[in-house]
C-alpha positions in Angstrom: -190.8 -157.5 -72.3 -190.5 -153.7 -73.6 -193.2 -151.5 -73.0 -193.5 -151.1 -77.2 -193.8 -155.2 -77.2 -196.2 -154.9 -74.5 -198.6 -152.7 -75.9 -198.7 -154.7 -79.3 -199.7 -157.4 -77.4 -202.7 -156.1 -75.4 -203.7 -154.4 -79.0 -203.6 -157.8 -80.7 -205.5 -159.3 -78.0 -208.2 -156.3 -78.6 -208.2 -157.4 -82.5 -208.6 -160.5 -81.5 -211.7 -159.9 -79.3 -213.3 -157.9 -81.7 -213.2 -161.0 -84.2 -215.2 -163.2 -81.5 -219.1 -163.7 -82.1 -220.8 -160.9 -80.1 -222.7 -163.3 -77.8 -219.0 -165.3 -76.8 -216.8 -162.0 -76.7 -219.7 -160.9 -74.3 -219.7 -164.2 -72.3 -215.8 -163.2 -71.9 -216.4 -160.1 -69.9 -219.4 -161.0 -67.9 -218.9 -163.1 -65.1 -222.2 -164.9 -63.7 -223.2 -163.7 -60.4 -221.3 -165.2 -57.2 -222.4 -167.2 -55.2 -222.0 -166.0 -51.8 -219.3 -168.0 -49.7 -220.8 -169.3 -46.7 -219.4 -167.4 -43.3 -216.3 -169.6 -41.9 -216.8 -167.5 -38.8 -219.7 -169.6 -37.5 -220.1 -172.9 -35.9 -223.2 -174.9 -37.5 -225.3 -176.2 -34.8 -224.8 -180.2 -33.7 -228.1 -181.8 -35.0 -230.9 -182.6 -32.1 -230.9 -186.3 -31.1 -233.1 -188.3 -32.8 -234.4 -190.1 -29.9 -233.8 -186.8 -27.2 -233.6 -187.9 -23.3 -237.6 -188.1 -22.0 -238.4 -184.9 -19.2 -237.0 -186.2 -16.1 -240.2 -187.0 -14.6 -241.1 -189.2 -17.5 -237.9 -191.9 -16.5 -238.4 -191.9 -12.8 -238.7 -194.8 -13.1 -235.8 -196.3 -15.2 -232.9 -198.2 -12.9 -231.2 -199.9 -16.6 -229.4 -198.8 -18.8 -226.0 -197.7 -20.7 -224.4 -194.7 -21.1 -220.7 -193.9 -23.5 -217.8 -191.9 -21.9 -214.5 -190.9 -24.0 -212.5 -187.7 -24.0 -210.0 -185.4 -26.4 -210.8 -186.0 -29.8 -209.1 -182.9 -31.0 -207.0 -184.1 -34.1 -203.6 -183.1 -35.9 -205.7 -181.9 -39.2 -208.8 -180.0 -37.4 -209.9 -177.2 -39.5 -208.8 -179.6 -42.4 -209.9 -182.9 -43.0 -212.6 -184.9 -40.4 -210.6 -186.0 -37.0 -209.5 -189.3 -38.4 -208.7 -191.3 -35.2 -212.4 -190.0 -33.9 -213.9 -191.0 -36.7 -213.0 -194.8 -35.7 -214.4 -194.4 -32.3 -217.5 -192.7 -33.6 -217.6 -195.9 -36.1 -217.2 -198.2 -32.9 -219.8 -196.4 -30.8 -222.2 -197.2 -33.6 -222.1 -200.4 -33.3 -222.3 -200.5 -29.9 -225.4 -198.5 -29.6 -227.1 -200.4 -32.7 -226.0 -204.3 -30.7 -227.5 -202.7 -27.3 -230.7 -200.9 -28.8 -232.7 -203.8 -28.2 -231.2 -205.5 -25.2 -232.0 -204.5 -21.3 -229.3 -202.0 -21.1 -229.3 -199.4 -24.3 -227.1 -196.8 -24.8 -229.2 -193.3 -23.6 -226.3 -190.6 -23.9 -222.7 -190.3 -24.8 -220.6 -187.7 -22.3 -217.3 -186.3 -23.8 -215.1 -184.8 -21.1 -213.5 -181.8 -22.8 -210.9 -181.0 -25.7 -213.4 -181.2 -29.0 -210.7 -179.3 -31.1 -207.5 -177.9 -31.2 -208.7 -174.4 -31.2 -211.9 -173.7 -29.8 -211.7 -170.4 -31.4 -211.7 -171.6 -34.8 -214.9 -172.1 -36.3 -214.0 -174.4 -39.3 -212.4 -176.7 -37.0 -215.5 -177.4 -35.3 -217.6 -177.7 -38.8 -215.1 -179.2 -40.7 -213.5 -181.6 -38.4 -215.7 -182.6 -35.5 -219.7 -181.9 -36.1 -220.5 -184.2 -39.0 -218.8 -187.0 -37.0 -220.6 -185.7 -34.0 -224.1 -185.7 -36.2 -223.8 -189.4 -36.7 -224.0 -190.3 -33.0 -226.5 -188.1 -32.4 -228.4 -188.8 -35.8 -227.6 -192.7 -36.8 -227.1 -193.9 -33.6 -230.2 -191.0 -32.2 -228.6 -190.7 -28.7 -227.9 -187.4 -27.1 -224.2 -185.9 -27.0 -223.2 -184.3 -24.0 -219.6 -182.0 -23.9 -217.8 -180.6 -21.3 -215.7 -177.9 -22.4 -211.8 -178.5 -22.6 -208.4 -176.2 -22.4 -208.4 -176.5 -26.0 -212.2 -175.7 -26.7 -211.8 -172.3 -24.7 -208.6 -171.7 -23.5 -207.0 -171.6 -20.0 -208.1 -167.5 -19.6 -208.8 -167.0 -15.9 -211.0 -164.0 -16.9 -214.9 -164.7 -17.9 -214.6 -161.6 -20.4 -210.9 -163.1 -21.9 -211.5 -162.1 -25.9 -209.8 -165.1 -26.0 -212.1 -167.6 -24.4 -214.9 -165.4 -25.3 -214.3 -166.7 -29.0 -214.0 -170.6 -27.7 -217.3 -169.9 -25.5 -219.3 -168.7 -28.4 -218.3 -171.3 -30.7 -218.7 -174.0 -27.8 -222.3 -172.6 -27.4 -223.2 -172.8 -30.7 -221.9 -176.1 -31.4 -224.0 -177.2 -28.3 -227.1 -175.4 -28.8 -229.4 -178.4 -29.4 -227.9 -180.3 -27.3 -228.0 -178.9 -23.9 -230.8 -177.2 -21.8 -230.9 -173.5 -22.7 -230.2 -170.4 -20.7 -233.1 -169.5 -18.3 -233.6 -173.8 -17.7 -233.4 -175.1 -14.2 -230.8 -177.5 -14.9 -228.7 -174.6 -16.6 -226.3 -172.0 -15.4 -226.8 -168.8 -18.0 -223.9 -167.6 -20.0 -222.0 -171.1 -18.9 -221.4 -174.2 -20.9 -222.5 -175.5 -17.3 -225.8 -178.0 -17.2 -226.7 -180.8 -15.4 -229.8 -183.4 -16.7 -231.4 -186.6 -14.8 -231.9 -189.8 -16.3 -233.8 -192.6 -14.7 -232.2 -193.2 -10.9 -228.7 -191.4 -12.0 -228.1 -187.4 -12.2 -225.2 -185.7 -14.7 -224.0 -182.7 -13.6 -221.2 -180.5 -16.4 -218.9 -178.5 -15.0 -216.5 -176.1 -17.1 -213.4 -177.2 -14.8 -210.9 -174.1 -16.7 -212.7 -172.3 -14.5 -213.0 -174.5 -11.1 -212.5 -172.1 -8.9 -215.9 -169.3 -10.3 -217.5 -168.8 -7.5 -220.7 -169.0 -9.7 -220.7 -171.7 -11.2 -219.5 -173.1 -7.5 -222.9 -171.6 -6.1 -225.0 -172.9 -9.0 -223.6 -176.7 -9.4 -223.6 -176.7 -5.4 -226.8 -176.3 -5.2 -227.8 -178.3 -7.4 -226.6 -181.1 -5.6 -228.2 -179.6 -2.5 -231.7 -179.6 -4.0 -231.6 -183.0 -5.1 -234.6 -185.6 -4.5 -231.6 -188.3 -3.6 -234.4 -191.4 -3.3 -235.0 -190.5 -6.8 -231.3 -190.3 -8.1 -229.2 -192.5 -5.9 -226.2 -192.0 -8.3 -224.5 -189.0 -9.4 -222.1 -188.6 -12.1 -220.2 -185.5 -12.5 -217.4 -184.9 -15.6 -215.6 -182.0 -16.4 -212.1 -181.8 -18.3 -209.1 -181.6 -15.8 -208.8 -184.7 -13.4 -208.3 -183.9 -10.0 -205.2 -186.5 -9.6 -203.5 -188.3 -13.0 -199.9 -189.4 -13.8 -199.2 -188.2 -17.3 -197.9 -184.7 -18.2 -200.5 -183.1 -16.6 -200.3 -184.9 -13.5 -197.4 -186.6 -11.6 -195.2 -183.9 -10.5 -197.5 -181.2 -12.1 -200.1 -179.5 -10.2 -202.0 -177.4 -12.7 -203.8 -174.8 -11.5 -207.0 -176.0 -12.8 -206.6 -179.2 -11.0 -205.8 -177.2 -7.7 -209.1 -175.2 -8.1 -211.3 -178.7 -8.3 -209.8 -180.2 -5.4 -210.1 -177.7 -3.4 -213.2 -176.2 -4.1 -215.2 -179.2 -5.9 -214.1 -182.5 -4.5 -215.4 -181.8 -0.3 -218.5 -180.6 -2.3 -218.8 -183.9 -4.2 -218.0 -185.8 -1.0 -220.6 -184.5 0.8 -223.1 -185.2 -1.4 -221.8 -188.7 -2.5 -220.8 -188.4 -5.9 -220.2 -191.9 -7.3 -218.3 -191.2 -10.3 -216.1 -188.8 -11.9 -215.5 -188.8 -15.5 -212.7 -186.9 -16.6 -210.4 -186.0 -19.8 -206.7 -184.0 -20.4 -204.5 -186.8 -20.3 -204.4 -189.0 -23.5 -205.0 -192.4 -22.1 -206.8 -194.7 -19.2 -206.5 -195.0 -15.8 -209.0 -195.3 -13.2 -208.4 -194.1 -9.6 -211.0 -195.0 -6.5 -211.0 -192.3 -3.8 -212.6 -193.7 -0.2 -213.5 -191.8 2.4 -216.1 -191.4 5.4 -219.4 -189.0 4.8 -220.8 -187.6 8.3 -222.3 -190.5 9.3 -218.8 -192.0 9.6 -220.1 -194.5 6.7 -217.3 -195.6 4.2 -218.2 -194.5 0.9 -216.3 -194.8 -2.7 -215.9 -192.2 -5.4 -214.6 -193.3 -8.7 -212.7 -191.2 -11.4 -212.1 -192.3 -15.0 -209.5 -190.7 -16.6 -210.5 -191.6 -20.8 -208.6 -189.4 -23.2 -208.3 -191.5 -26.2 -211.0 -190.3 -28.2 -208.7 -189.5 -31.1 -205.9 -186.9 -30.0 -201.8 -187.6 -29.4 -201.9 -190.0 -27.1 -199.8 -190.0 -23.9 -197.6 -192.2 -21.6 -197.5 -192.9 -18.4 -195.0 -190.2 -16.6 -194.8 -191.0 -12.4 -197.3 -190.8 -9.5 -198.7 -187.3 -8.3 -197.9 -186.0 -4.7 -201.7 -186.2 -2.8 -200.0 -186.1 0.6 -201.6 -182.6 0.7 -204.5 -183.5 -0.9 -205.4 -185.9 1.0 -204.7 -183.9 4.9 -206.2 -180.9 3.8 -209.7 -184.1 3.4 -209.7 -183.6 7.2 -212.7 -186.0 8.8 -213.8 -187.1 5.5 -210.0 -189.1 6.1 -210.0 -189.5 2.2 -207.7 -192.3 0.6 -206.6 -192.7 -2.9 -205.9 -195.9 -4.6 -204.8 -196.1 -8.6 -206.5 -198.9 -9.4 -205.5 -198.9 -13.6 -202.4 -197.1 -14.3 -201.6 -196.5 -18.2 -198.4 -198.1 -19.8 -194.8 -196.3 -19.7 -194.9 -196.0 -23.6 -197.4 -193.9 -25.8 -198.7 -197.4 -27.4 -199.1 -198.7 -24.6 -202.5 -196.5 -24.4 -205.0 -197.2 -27.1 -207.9 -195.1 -28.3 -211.2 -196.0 -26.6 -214.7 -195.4 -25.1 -216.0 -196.4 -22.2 -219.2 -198.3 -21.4 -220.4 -197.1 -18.1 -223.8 -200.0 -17.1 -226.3 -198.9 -14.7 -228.3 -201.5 -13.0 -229.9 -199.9 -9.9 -227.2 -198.5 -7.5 -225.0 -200.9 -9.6 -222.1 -199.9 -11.8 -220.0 -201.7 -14.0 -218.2 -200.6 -16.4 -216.1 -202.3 -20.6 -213.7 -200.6 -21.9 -213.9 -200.7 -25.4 -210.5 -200.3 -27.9 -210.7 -199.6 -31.3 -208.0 -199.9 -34.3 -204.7 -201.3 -32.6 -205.3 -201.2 -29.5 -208.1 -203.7 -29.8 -207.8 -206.1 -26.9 -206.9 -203.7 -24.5 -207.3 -205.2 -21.1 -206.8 -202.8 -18.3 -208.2 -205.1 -15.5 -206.7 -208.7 -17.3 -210.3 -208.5 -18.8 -211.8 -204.5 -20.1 -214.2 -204.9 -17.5 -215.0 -203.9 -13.7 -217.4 -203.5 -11.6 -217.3 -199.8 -9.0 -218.2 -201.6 -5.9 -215.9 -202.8 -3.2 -216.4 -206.5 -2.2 -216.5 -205.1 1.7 -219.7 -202.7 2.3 
């Protein structure tokens, strides 16, 4: 257009303007006031349980009960759209905790083992993808949501003041802020997404495992363990992201440096103190491993680790055994042995989304795990049960 065409065009649509009733020519040029956007660089807070966990004191004497575990439910659309896959284990935990609500062992708290998103960093992908499914389990179902953090919630930064895991800290925190104890709380290590809570006979301790190897967060979750009235909680549970031995891409012939950090420093610890079960994440799919050894009595005693990634991310095959020959030398008079009691399939369906049941009954622990969408059926032990007690005491 010439720049004589042009200007007869913006001076016919000035005619034209003029021509309008005063109230709609001025309804053209004033705009109503905006309404502010809300910030996109904030992480909305993951509503309180409805039915919180009682003070410890108050359960002392509870020896029944359920609790959920299931791992990386980061999805391909975070940021986008709800996590998709998630949302059908969210829909399955529902009706798990509604059918055992009014039976001897009701579900009491869900653990998640690490990877919540794809980018910790990101604040929409916490809001937009994983808190409002997050809400209904702690809203509709009214049980309390515990989350380890994961590589993918706060990066693998070896520095505590990394501006990269400083954004996936803050977010993490914030997501988490009503759901565990706050800084300054005894079962709470200050700054850290590292906690710990007690439940009836059975203590949970969180550990932020990208950073296995702080030596405060080592001090703090040891002596934690240390102090612990162990007549009251005769089981311990600890989860954290990065298992300490797994054979799919992160494990087999990989020895991440995470991993490293928790054997060495974290697994004489939990010997010591006779951990019973480890429930961990980063691998997208089941297995179970059973680590035996002798505590200083010369006792035999078993540790178990649950490997449960399928919470809604790519899920992963099976990929070869790890190399624990080192491992399991440098255990020295604890003379640890490992057995892999479930191993996941060779191909990627092979490995179904799921959740894990995890039944306390006194120093009792059994444990369903629960399939959802195709994978229904899944039947890791020829049934999706077991029981975490060897036949010989």
């Amino acid at each position: 257009m010439s720049f004589r065409a042009h200007a007869g065009f913006v001076a016919a649509l000035l005619v034209s303007a003029s021509l309008l009733p005063a109230s709609l020519a001025s309804a053209q040029v004033t705009a109503p006031p905006a309404t502010p956007a809300a910030p996109v660089d904030t992480v909305t807070a993951i509503a309180r349980a409805r039915i919180p966990l009682p003070a410890e004191a108050a359960s002392a004497g509870v020896t029944r009960f359920s609790f959920i575990v299931y791992g990386d439910t980061r999805g391909r659309r975070d940021g986008i759209d709800p996590q998709y896959e998630h949302s059908l284990i969210v829909d399955a935990m529902l009706r798990t905790i509604a059918a055992r609500a009014a039976g001897p062992s009701p579900v009491k708290f869900i653990l998640q083992s690490g990877d919540a998103v794809v980018n910790g960093g990101d604040a929409r992908q916490w809001n937009k993808s994983f808190t409002g499914l997050i809400n209904r389990l702690t809203t509709e179902g009214g049980v309390p949501y515990f989350l380890a953090p994961g590589n993918h919630d706060v990066t693998t930064a070896v520095a505590l003041d990394d501006p990269r895991r400083r954004a996936g800290l803050t977010n993490y925190l914030r997501a988490m802020a009503q759901l565990i104890p706050p800084d300054g709380a005894t079962r709470r290590l200050t700054g850290y997404p590292t906690y710990a809570f007690g439940y009836g006979n059975t203590f949970v301790l969180a550990l932020d495992s990208n950073i296995g190897d702080d030596s405060t967060q080592f001090a703090w979750g040891r002596a934690q363990l240390e102090g612990l009235n162990r007549k009251r909680y005769p089981n311990v549970v600890a989860f954290f992201h990065h298992p300490i031995y797994s054979s799919g891409p992160h494990g087999a012939a990989v020895i991440e440096r995470q991993t490293q950090a928790m054997r060495d420093r974290w697994m004489p610890v939990f010997r010591k103190h006779g951990v019973r079960l480890l429930v961990t994440g980063h691998e997208h799919l089941f297995e179970h491993w059973i680590e035996r050894y002798r505590d200083v009595t010369g006792a035999r005693r078993r540790m178990d680790q649950l490997v449960t990634g399928g919470g809604g991310a790519p899920l992963y095959p099976y990929m070869g055994e790890p190399d624990l020959r080192a491992y399991l030398a440098a255990s020295g008079a604890d003379s640890a042995r490992v057995e892999h009691l479930v191993k996941p399939g060779m191909e990627r369906g092979d490995n179904p989304y799921h959740y894990i049941v995890v039944n306390v009954d006194g120093d009792r622990f059994s444990l369903e795990v629960l399939s959802v969408d195709w994978g229904t059926g899944f039947a890791p032990y020829r049934s999706n049960r077991a029981v975490l007690r060897d036949s010989v005491p």
